[in-house]
N, C-alpha and C positions, 0 to 999 in steps of 0.2 A: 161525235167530236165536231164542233163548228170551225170553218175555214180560220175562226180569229185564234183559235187554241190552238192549229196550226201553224198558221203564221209567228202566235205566238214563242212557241218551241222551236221555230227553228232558226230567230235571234240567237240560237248557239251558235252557225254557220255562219263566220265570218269570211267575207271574198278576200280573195288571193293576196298575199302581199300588205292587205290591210287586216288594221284591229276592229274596222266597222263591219256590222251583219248585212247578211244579205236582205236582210224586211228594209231598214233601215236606208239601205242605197234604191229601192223601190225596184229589185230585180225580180220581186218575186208578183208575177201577173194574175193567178189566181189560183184557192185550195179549195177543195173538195175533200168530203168523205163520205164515202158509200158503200154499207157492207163490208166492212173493214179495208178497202181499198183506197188509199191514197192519190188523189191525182193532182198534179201541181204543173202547174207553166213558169216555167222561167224565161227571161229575158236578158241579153249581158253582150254586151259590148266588148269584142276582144278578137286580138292577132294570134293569141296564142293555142294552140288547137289541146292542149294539155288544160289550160284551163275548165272547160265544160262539163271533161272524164274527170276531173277533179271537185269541181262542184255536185256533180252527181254521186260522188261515191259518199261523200261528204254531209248530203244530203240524207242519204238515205241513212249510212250510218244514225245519224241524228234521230230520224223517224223509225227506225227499227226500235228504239228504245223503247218505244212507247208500247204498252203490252195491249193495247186494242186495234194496232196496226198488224196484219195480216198479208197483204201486199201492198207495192208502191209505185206508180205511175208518173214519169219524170219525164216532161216537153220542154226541153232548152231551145228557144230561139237564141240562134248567136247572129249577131250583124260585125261587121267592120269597124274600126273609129273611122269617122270621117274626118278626112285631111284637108288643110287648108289647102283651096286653090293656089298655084304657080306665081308670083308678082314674075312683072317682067323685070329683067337685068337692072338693078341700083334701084328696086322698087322697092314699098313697102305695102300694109298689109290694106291699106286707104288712099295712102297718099296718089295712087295709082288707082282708086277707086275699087279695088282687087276686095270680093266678097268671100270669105268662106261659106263654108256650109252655116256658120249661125254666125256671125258675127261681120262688123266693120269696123274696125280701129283703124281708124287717119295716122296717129301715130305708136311709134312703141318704143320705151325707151328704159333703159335698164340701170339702176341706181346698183355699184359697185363699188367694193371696195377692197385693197390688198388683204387686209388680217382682219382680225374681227374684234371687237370691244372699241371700235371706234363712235356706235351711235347711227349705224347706218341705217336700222329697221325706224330707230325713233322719225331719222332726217325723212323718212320715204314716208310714212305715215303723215307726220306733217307736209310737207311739199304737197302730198294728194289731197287734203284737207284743203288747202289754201287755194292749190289749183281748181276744186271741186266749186269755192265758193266765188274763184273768181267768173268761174265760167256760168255758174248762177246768178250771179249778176249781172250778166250779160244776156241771160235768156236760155241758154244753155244746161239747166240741171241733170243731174245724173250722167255725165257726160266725162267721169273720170275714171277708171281701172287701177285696181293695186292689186297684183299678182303678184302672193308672198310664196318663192320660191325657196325658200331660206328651210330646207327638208328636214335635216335634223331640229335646228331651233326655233321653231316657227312660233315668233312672239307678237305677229302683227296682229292679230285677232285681240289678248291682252292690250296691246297700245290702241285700235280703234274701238274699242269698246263692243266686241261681238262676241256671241258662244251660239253654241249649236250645232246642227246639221245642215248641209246648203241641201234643198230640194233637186228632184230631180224630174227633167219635163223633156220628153221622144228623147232618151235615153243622153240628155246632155243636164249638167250641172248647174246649175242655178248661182249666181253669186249671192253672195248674201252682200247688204247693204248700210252705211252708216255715215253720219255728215256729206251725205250726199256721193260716195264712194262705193262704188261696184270694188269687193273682195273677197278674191278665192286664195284657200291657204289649205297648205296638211295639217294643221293645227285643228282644222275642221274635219278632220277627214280621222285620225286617231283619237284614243283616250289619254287623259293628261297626264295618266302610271305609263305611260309604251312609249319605251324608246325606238327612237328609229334607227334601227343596227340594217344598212344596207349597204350594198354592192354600188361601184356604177351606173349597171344597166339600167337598176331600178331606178337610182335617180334622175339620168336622163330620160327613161318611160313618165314616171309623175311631170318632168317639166316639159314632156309632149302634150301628156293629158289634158295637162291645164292649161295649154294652147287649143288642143284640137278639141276636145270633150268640154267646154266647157262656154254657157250661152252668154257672155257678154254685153252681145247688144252693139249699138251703134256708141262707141265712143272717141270723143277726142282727142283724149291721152291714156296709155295706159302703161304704168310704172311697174317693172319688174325687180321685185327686192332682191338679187341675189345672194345667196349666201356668202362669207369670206372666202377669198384663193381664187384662181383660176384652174379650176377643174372642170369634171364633167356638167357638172348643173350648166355652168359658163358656154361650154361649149354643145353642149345639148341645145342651149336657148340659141345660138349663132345659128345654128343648122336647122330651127325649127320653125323662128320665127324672124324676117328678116327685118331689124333692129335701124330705126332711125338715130340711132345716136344712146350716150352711154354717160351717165352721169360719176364722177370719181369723189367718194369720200373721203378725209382723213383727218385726223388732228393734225395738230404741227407738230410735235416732236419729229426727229427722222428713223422714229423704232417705226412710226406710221405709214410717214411721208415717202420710206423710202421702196417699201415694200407695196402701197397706193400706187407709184408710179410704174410699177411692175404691169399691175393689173390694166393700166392703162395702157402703154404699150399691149398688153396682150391684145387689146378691143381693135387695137389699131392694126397689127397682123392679120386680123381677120374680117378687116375692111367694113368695121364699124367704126363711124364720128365719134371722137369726143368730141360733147357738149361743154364742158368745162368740169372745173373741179372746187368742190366745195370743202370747207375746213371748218370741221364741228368741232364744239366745246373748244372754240377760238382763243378765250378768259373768262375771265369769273370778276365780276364789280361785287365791292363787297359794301355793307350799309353806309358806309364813309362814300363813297363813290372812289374807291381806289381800286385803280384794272389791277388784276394780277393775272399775269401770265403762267397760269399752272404747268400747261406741256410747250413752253417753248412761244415761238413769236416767228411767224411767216411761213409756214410751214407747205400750207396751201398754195400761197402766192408761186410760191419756189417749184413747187409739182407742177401748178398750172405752166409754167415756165418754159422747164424742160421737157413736157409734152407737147409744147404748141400750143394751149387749149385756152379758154376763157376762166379767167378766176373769178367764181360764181358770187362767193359772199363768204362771211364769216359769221357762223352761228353760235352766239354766248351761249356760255356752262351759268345756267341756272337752274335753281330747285326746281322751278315751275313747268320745266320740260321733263325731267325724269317725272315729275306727281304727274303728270298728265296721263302721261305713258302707263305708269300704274292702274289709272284708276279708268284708264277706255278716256278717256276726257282728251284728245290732243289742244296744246295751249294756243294753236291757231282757229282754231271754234271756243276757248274758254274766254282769252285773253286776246282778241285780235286786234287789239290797238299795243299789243305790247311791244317791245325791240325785238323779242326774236321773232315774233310773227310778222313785223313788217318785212326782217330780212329773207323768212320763210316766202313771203309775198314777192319779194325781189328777184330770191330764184325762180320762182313760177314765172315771172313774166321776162324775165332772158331764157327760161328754158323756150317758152311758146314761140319766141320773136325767134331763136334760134330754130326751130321747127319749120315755121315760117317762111322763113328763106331758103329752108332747104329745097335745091332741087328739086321739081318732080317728075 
């Protein structure tokens, strides 16, 4: 039996909590077979001391199957995750020049919104696209991060036009890349039949993970999609990663607007900035050039309002944003001279200018 038939077989043995195998996350170091004896190294990064005796039971089950297997030899290296260094008081994870263990983000900044079917994965995906090419034009390429933590519905990968498996290099995760955007998502991480039925804890562990485990790089900005509500994901990312500023999506109607302004307030109790707040699918201009106000008229404005905050822009409902989104194509790389990409462009450069002057 060659190490690769081994390897191959035990793509049954999926890690803890995920639908992905263990060949596949690159944990498995090397297989041998000799004289019917099995010997394999493993490698795996983990707090949890249950995890290892679980992988190894797991394992062998697996390889007992195999009726040329006679005994089995099983080396788990476990290490730690490595945690981001300390920022000092009101710091963030660059702006204070603060390194972790793989990474530097200058800033970090979290795209939120009260309820969800507002358009916030679509607005995040654009905004990083726009921001990507502005700072490429500047000399700056690959210099943007979108971390889609959005656990359950992770549609950012769909919207930037990615599939696959992110690499894995000294046991830290590889972003994968697209219009010039560093993105890590559990979209990448399950298969597209597995839901993801979890607890809390677990989703606050993924939005450490994809903080602490994961190699970044030196970037400029890096956009955190949140999913809808303020729950654990929200407060997971508060405690995890300390957050320059928090961007508020919504439409206008006030089914949106009013339950947006929740969410804002929450960022603000927990002594994150709002940056402002942006108001998607604004209207709809239809071939005549007549606006129609589908959900309402101000909606955004009024939220920015009564939070204090800057009122970002207003993002037209048109087809050309949903097909983008479909087809991995965002309409700030397809169409970048068009109305919503300029106003996509608008918020990029108040969000930066807002950055900017923030404190260091």
């Amino acid at each position: 039996m060659t190490p690769e038939a081994i390897k191959e077989h035990l793509k049954q043995v999926k890690y803890p909590g995920f639908s992905r195998d263990i060949v596949s996350f690159g944990l498995v170091r090397s297989a041998a077979f000799i004289d019917g004896t099995v010997k394999l190294s493993l490698a795996i990064t983990t707090n949890d001391p249950k995890t290892p005796l679980q992988l190894k039971r797991e394992v062998s089950d697996c390889l007992n199957a195999l009726p040329e297997v006679k005994d089995i030899i099983i080396d788990i290296a476990v290490s730690a995750p490595k945690a981001p260094a300390t920022p000092a008081a009101g710091g963030n994870l660059a702006g204070n020049a603060t390194d972790t263990a793989h990474a530097k983000i200058k800033h970090a900044v979290a795209i939120a919104s009260g309820k969800g079917g507002v358009g916030k994965s679509t607005f995040a995906v654009n905004l990083a696209c726009s921001l990507a090419r502005s700072l490429a034009a500047e000399g700056r390429p690959g210099r943007v991060g979108l971390m889609d933590c959005d656990i359950y519905g992770p549609s950012v990968p769909l919207m930037i036009g990615l599939e696959g498996r992110p690499q894995v290099e000294n046991e830290l995760l590889i972003p994968m890349e697209s219009n010039g955007v560093k993105v890590m998502s559990m979209g990448f991480l399950i298969d597209d039949n597995t839901p993801v039925v979890w607890r809390g804890p677990m989703i606050m562990k993924t939005v450490q993970q994809f903080v602490q485990n994961v190699k970044w790089g030196e970037l400029d900005i890096l956009l955190i999609d949140l999913p809808p509500g303020t729950g654990d994901a929200q407060l997971s990312l508060v405690q995890t990663i300390p957050l320059d500023g928090a961007v508020i999506v919504t439409t206008p109607q006030p089914a949106a607007t009013n339950i947006a302004r929740k969410g804002g307030l929450m960022f603000q109790k927990v002594n994150v900035p709002l940056i402002g707040v942006a108001e998607n699918m604004s209207h709809f201009t239809d071939p005549a050039g007549i606006k129609h106000l589908l959900f309402g008229e101000g909606g955004g404005k009024t939220t920015a309002d009564k939070l204090g905050t800057t009122f970002l822009g207003q993002v037209p409902l048109i087809p050309a944003i949903r097909e983008g989104g479909d087809s991995g194509k965002p309409i700030v790389i397809t169409e970048p001279e068009s109305k919503a990409s300029v106003v996509f462009e608008s918020i990029g450069n108040s969000l930066r200018e807002a950055l900017t002057k923030k404190p260091a």
